[in-house]
C-alpha positions, 0 to 999 in steps of 0.5 A: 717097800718089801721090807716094811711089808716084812716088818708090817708082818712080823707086827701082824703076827702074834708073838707066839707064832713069830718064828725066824723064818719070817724075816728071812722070807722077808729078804727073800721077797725083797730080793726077788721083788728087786729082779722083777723087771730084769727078769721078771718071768724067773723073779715070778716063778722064784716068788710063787716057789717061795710062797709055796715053801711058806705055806709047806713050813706052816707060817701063816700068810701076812702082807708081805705076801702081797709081793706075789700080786705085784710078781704077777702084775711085773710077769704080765707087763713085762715078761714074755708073752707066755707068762701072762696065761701062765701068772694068772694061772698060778695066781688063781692056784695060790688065791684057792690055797690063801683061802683054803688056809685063812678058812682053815679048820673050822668047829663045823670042818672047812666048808666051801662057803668059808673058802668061798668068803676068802677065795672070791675076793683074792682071786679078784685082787689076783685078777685086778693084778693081772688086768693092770699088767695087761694094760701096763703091757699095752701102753709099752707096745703101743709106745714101742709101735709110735716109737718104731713108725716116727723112726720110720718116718725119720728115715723116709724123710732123711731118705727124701731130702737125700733123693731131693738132693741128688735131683737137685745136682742131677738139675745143676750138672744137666743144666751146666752140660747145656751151658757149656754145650752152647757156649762151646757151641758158639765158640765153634761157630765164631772160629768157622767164621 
């Protein structure tokens, strides 16, 4: 997926601006989009690091940058709790410089209004990112909490059938004693007679 975005990229661009460092961004991203889930705060921290090298090396932003919303929605359904303040964070910084960049020098300068027309939109996609993680995150705990409380409830109820089973030979052995109680009983009697 990564890679056609990279391909998707390289497309986009115009051949005069095509330079080496795309493909290589590209498997770079791929890469990192790969380690999302095995460590996904480390994968973020690396894909935000590597979108700031593209932007310091000049080379315009293009759909494979897409993988830093999908890097954030992973941070925040499955990193540690810190990560979620700490992604959207990031994700707010990096939606101000791709708005300040597509706005870029204008005639006029650049002028809030032309950051604002790009700012607003992708830091509403940063925001949808990072409420679908939260959501993501909440249906893994509470799948976790269901999974933790039918495992308790499969202990209680191996416990109580082993406490029923206990009860049930403490019956036997209590009315076995009584049993042969009144037959040793009877025995005595019989040979006093």
């Amino acid at each position: 997926c990564q890679f056609a975005l990279g391909i998707i990229t390289w497309l986009s661009v115009p051949s005069y601006a095509r330079t080496l460092w795309l493909p290589v961004f590209a498997l770079l991203y791929a890469g990192l989009v790969l380690l999302r889930r095995a460590a996904p705060a480390p994968s973020a921290a690396a894909i935000y690091a590597l979108s700031l090298a593209q932007v310091a090396l000049g080379i315009e932003p293009g759909p494979m940058n897409l993988v830093v919303l999908l890097s954030l929605y992973s941070v925040t359904a499955h990193g540690p709790t810190w990560t979620n303040r700490l992604g959207l964070a990031g994700g707010g910084i990096g939606a101000f410089i791709f708005a300040v960049l597509v706005a870029g020098p204008t005639p006029t300068g650049l002028t809030p209004s032309n950051v604002l027309v790009y700012f607003l939109p992708t830091l509403f996609a940063v925001g949808v990112a990072w409420a679908l993680g939260l959501a993501r995150r909440s249906r893994i705990t509470q799948q976790r909490a269901d999974e933790a409380r039918i495992a308790a409830l499969e202990a209680a109820k191996s416990t109580d059938a082993e406490l029923a089973v206990a009860a049930e030979r403490s019956r036997i052995a209590r009315e076995m004693h009584d049993v042969v109680a009144h037959s040793l009983a009877v025995i005595i009697a019989q040979a006093d007679g």
